[in-house]
N, CA, C and O atoms as CSV, one atom per row, in Angstrom:
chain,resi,resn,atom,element,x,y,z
A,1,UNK,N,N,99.054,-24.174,21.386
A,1,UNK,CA,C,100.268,-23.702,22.023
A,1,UNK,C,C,101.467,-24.181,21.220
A,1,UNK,O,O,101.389,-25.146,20.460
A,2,UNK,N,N,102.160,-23.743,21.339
A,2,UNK,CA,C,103.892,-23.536,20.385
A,2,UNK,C,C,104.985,-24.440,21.190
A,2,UNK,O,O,105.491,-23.894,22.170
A,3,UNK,N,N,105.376,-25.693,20.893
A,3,UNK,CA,C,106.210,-26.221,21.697
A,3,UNK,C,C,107.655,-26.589,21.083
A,3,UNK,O,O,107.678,-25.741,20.191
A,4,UNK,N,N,108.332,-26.973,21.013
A,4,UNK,CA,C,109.914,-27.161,20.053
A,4,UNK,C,C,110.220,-28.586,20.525
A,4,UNK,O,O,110.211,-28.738,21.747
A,5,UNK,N,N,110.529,-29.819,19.651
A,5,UNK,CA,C,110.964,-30.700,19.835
A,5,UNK,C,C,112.496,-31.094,19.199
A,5,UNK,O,O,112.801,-31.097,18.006
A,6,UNK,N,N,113.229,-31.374,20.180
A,6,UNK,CA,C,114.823,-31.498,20.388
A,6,UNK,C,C,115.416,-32.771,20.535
A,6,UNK,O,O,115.277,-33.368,21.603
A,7,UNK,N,N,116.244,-33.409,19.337
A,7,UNK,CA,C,116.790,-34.450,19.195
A,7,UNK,C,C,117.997,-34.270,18.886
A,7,UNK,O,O,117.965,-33.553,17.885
A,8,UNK,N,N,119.100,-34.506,19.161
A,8,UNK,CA,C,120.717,-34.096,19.212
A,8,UNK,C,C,121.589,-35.848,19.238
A,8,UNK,O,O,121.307,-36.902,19.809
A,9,UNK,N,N,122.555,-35.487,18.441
A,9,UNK,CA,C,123.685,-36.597,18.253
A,9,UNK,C,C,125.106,-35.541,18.346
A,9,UNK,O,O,124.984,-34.339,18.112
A,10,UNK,N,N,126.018,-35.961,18.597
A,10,UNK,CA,C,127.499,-35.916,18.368
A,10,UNK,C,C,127.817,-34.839,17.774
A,10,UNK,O,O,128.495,-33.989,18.352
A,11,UNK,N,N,127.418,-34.695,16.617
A,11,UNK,CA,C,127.939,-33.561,15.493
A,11,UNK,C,C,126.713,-32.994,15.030
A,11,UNK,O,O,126.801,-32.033,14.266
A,12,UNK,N,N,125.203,-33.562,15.466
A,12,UNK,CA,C,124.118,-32.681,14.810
A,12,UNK,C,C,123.461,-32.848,15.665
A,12,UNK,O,O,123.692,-33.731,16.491
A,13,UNK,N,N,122.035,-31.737,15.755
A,13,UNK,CA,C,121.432,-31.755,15.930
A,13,UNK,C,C,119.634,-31.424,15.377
A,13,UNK,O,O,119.467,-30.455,14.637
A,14,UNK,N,N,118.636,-32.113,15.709
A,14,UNK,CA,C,117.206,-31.446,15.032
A,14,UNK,C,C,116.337,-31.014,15.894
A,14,UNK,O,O,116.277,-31.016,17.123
A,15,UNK,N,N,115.628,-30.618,14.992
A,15,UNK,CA,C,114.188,-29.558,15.866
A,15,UNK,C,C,113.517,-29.285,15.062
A,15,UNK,O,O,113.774,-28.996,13.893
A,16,UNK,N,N,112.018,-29.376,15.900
A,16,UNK,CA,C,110.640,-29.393,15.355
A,16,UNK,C,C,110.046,-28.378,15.992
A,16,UNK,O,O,110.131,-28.390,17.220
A,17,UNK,N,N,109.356,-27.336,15.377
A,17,UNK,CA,C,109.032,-26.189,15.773
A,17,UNK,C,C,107.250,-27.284,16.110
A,17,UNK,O,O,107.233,-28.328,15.457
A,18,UNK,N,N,106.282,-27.100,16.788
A,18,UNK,CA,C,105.417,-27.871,16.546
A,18,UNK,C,C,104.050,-26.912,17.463
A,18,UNK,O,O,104.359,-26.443,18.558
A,19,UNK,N,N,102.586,-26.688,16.922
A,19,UNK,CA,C,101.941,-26.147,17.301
A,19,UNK,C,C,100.754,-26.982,17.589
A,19,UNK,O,O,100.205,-27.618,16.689
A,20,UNK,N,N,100.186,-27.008,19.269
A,20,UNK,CA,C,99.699,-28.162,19.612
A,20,UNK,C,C,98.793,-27.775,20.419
A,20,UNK,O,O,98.948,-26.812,21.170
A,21,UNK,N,N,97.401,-28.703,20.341
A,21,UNK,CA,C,96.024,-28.069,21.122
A,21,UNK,C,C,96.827,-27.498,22.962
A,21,UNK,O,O,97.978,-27.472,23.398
A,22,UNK,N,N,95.861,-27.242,23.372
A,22,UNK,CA,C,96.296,-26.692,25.020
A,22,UNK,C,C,95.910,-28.424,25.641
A,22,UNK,O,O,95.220,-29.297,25.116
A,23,UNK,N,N,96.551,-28.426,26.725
A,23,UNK,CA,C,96.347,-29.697,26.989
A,23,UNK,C,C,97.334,-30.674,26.924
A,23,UNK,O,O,97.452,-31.352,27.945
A,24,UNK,N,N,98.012,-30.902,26.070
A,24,UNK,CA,C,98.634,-31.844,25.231
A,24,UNK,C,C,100.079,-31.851,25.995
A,24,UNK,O,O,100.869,-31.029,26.459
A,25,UNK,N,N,99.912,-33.729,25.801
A,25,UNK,CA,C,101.156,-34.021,26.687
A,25,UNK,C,C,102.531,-34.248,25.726
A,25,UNK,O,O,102.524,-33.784,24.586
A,26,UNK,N,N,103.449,-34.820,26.121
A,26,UNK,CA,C,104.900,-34.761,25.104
A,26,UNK,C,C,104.160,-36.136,24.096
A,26,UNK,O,O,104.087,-35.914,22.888
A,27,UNK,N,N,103.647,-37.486,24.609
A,27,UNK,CA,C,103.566,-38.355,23.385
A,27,UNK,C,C,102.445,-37.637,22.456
A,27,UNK,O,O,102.363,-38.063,21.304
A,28,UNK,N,N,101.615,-36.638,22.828
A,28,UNK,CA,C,101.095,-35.734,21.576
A,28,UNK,C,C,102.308,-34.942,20.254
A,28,UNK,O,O,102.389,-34.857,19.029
A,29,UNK,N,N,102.853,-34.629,21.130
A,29,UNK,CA,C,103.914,-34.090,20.525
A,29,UNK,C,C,105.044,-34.802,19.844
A,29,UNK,O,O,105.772,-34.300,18.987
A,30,UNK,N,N,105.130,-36.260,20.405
A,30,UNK,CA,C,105.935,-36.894,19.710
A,30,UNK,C,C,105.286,-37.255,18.385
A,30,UNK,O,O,105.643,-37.081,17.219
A,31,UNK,N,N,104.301,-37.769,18.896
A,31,UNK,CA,C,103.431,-38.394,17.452
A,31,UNK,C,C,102.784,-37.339,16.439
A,31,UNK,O,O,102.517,-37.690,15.289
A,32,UNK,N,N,102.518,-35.929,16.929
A,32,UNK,CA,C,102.854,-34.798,15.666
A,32,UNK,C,C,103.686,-34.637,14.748
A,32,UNK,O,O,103.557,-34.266,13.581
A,33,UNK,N,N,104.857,-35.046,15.559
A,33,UNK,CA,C,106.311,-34.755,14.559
A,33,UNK,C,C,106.634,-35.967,13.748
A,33,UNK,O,O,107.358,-35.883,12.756
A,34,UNK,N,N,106.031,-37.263,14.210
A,34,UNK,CA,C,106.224,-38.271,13.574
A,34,UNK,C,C,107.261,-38.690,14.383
A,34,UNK,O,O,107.767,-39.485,13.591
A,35,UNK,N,N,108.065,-38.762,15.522
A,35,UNK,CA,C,109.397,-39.483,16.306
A,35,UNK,C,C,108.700,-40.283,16.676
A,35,UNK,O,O,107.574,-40.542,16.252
A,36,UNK,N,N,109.385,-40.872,17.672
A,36,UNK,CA,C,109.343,-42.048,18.592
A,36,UNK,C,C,110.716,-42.276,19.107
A,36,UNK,O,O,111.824,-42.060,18.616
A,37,UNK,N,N,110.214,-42.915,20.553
A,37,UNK,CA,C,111.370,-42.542,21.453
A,37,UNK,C,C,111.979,-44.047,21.197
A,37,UNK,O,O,111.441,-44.756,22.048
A,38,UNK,N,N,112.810,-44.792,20.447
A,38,UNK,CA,C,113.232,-45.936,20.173
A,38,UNK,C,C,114.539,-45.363,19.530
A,38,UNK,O,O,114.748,-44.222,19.120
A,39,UNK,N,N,115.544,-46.694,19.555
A,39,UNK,CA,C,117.049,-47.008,19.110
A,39,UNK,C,C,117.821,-46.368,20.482
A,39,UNK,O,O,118.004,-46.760,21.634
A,40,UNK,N,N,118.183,-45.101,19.659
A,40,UNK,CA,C,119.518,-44.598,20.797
A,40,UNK,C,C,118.773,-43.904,21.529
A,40,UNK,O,O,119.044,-44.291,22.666
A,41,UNK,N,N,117.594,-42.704,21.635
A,41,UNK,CA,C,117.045,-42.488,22.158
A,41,UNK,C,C,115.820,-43.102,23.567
A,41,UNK,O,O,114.611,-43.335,23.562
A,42,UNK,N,N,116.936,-43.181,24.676
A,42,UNK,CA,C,115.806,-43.541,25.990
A,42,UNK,C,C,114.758,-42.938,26.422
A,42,UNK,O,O,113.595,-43.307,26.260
A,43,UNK,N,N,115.173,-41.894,27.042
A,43,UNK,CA,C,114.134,-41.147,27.790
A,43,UNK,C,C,114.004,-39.609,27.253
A,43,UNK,O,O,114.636,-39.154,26.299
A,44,UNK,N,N,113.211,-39.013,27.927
A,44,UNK,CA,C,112.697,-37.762,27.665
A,44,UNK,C,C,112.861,-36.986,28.415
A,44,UNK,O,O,113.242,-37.294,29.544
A,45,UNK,N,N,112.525,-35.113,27.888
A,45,UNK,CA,C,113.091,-34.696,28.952
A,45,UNK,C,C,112.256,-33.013,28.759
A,45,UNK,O,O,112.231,-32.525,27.630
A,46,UNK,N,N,111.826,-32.495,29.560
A,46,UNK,CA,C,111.318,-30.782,29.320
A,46,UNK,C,C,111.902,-30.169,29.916
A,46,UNK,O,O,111.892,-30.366,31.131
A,47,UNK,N,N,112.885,-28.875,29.224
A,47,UNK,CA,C,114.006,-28.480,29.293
A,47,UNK,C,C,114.598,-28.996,30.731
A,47,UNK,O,O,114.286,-28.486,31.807
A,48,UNK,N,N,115.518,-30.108,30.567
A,48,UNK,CA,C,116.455,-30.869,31.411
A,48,UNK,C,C,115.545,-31.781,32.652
A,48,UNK,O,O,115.886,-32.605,33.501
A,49,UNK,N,N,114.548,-31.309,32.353
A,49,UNK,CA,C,113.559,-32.102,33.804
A,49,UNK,C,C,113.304,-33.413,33.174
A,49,UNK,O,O,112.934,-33.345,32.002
A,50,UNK,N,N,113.440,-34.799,33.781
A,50,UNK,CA,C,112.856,-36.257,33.441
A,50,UNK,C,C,111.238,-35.957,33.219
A,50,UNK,O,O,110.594,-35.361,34.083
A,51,UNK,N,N,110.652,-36.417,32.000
A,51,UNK,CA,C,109.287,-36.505,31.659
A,51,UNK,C,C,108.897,-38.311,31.110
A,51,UNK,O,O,109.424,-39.417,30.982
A,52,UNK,N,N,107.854,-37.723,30.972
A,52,UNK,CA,C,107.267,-38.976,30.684
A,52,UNK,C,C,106.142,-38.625,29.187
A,52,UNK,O,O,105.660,-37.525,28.919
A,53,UNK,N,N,105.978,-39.735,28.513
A,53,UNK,CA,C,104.507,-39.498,27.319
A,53,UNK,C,C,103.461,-38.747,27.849
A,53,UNK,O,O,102.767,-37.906,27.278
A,54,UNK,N,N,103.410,-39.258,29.362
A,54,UNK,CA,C,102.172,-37.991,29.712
A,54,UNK,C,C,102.331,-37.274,30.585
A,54,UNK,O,O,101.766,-37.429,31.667
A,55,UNK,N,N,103.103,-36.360,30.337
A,55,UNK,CA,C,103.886,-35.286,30.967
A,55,UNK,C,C,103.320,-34.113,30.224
A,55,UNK,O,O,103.744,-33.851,29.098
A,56,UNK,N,N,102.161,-33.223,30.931
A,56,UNK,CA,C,101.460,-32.143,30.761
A,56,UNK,C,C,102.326,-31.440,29.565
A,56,UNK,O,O,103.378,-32.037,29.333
A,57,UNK,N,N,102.188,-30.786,29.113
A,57,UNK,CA,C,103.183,-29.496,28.205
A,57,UNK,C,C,102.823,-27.823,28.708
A,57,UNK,O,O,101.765,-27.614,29.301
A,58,UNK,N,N,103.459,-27.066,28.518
A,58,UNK,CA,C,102.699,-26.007,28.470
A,58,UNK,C,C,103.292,-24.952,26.973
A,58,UNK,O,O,104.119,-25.476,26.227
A,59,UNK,N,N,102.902,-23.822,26.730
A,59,UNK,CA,C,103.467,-22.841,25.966
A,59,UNK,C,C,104.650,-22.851,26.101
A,59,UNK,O,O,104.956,-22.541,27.252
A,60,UNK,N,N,105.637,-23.100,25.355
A,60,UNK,CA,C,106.949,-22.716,24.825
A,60,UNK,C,C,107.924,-23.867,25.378
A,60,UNK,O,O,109.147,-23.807,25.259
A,61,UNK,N,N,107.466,-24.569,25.789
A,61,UNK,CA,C,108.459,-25.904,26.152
A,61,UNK,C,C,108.669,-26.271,25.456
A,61,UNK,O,O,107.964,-26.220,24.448
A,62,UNK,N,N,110.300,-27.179,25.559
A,62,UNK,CA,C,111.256,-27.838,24.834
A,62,UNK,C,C,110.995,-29.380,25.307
A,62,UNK,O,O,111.157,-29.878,26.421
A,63,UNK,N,N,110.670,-29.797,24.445
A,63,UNK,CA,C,111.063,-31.605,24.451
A,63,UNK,C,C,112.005,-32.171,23.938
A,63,UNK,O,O,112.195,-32.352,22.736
A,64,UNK,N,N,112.830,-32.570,25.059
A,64,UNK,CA,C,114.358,-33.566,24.362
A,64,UNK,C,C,113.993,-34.524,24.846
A,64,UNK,O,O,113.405,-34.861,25.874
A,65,UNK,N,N,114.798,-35.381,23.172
A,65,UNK,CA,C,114.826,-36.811,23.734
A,65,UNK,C,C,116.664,-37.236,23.640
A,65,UNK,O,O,117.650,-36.990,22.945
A,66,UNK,N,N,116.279,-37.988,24.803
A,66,UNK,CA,C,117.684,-38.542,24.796
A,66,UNK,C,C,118.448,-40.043,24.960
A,66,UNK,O,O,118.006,-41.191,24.954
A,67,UNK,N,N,119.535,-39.594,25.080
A,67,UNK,CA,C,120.317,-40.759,24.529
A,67,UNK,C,C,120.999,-41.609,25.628
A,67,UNK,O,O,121.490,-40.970,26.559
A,68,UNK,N,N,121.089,-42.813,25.652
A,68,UNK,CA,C,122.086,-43.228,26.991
A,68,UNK,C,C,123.572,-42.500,27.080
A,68,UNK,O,O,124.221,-42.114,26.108
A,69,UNK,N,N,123.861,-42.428,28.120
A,69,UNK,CA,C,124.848,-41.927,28.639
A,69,UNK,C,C,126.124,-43.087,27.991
A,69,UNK,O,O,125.966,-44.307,27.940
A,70,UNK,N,N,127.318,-42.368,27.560
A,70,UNK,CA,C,128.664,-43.337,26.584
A,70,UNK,C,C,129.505,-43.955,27.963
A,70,UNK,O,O,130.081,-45.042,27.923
A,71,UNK,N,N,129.484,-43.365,28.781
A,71,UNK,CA,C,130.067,-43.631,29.823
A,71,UNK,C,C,129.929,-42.847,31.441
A,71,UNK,O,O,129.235,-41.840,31.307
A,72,UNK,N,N,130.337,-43.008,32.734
A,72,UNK,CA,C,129.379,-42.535,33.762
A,72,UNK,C,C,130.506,-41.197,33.747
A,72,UNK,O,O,131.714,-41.373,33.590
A,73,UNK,N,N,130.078,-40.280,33.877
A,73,UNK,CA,C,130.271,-38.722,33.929
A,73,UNK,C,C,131.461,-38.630,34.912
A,73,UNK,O,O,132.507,-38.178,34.447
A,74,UNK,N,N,131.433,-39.036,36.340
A,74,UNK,CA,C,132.365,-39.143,37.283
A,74,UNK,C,C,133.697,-39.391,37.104
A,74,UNK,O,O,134.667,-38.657,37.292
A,75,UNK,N,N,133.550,-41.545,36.364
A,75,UNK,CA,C,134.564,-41.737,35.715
A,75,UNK,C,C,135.495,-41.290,34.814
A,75,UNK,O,O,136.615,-41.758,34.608
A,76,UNK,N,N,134.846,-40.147,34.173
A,76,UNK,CA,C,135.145,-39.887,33.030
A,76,UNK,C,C,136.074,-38.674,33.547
A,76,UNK,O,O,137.104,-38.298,32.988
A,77,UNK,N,N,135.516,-38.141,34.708
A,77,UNK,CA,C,136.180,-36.941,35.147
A,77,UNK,C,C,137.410,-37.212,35.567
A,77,UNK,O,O,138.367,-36.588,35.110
A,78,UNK,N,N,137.589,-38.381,36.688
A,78,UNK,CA,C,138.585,-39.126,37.107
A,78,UNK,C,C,139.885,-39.290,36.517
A,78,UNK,O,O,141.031,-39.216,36.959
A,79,UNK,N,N,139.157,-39.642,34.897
A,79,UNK,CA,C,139.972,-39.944,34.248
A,79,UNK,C,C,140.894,-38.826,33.834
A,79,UNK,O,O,142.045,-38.744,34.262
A,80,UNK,N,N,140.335,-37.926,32.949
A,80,UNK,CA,C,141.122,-36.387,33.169
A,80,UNK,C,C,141.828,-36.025,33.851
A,80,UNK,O,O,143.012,-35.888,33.542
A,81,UNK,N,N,141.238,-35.674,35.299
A,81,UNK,CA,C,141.947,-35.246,35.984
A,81,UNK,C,C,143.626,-36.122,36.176
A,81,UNK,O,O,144.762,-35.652,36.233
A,82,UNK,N,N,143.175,-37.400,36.227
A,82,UNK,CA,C,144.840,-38.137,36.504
A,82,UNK,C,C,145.520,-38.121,35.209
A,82,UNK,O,O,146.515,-38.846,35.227
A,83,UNK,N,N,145.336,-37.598,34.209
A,83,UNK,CA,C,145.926,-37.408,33.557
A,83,UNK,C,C,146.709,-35.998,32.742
A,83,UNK,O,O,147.620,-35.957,31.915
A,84,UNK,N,N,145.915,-34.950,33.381
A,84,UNK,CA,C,146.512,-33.489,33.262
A,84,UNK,C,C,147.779,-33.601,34.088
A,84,UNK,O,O,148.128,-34.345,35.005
A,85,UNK,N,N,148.349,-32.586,33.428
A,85,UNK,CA,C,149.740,-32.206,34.068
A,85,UNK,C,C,149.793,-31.507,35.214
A,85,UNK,O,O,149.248,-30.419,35.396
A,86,UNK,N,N,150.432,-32.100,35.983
A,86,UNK,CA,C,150.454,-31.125,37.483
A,86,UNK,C,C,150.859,-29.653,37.581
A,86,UNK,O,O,152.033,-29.310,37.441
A,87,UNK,N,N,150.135,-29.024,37.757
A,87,UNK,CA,C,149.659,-27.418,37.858
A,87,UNK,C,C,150.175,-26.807,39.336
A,87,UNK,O,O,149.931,-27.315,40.431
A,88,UNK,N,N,150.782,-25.852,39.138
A,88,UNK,CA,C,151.139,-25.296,40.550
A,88,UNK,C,C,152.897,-24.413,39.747
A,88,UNK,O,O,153.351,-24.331,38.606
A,89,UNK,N,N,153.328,-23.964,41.033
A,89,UNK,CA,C,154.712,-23.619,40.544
A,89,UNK,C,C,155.820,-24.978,40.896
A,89,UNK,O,O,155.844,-25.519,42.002
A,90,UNK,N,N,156.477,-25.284,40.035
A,90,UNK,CA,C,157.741,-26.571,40.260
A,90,UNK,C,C,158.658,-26.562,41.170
A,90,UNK,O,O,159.439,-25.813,40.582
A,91,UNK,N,N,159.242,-26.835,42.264
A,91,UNK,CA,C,159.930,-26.602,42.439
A,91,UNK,C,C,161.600,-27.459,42.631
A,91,UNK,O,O,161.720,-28.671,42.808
A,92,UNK,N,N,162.473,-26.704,42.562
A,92,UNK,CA,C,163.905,-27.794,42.187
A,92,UNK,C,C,164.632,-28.296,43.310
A,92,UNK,O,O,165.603,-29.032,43.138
């Protein structure tokens, strides 16, 4: 079966086109391509779902691995928002 493995940074990204017995879980697939889920890379993922090394595969799935989060998503929104310009009509 035909699976694609997905590793992404900042300004790039890679991918491994990878063809793999039936059966075969993502650490098959990691260790085909030669990765490993170490440094910046935490966890894993089949298209956006949390996986694990032995996390079934099937035909045409995507394996990402990923990265810790730079900061919490919320905060970050927070932050924006108090800082855009107030939107509406002005009045004098």
């Amino acid at each position: 079966m035909r699976v694609q493995l997905l590793r992404a940074w900042p300004h790039r990204a890679e991918h491994i086109d990878l063809e793999l017995a039936v059966g075969a879980c993502v650490g098959d697939a990691l260790e085909a391509a030669g990765w490993r889920l170490e440094g910046e890379f935490v966890a894993l993922a089949v298209f956006g779902q949390t996986a694990t090394l032995h996390t079934r595969l099937h035909a045409g799935d995507r394996i990402e691995l990923l990265r810790a989060l730079q900061c919490d998503p919320k905060q970050a929104r927070r932050r924006r928002a108090g800082s855009a310009a107030p939107r509406g009509r002005q009045r004098s």
